[in-house]
C-alpha positions in Angstrom: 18.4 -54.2 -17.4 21.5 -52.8 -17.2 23.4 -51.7 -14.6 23.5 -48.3 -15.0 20.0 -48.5 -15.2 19.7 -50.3 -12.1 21.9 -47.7 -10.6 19.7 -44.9 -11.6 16.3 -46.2 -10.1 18.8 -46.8 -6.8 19.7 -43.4 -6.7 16.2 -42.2 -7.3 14.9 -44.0 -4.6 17.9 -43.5 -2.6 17.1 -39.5 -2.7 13.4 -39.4 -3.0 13.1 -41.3 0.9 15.5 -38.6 1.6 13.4 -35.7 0.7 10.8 -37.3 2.4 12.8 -37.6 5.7 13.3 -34.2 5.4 9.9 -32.7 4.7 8.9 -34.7 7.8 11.7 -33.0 10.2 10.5 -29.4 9.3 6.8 -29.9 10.2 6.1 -27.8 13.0 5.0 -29.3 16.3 0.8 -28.9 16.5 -0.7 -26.3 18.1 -4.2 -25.4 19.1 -6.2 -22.8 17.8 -7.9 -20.3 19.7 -11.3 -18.4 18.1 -10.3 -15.0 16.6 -6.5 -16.1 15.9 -5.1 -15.4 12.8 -3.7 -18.2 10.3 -1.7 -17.4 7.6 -2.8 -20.6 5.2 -1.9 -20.2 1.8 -2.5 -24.2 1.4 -4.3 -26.7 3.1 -2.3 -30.2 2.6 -5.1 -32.2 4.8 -7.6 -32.4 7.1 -7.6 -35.1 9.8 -10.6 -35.7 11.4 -13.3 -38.2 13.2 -16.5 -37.5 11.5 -17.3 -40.6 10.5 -17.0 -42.4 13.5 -17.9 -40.2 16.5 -21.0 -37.8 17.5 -20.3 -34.6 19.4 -17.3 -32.7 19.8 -14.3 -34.0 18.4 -10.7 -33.0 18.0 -9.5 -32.3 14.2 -6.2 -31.4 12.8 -5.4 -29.2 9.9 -1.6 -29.1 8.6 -1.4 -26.4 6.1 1.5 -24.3 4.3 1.9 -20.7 5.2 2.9 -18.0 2.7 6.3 -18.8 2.9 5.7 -22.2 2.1 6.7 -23.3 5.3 4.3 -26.4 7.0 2.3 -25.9 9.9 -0.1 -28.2 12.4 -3.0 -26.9 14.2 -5.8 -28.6 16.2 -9.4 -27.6 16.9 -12.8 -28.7 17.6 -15.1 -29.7 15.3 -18.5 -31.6 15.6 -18.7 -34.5 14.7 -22.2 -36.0 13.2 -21.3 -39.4 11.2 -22.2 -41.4 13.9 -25.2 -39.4 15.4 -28.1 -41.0 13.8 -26.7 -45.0 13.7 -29.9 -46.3 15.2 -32.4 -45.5 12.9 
């Protein structure tokens, strides 16, 4: 390899941890949702959950992108039924 190669695939990854950094600094802190409240989601990026490893009511998290495309937390209950039935 060359140098100016090597240079290049510094610089990428030089820049891409930087975006990353960034995207990280504008996500809003969580907040909790209350039934009836409005959500503007335009994109669900993920779904954090315990499902699989509780039974009952559990906290989940949904971070999502508005319609301005900016990033947004919120918590809720959910109920939880992956663990429910382990004995049988």
């Amino acid at each position: 390899m060359t140098f100016k190669t090597l240079a290049r695939i510094g610089l990428v990854a030089i820049f891409g941890l930087g975006t990353l950094g960034a995207y990280a600094d504008s996500i809003a802190p969580i907040q909790d949702y209350h039934y009836g409240q409005h959500l503007d989601v335009k994109k669900v990026v993920a779904i954090h959950d315990h499902n699989a490893t509780a039974c009952g009511v559990v906290v989940a998290e949904m971070d999502y992108l508005d319609s301005k495309g900016q990033p947004h937390s919120v918590q809720y209950e959910n109920y939880a039924t992956g663990a429910c039935h382990d004995g049988g």
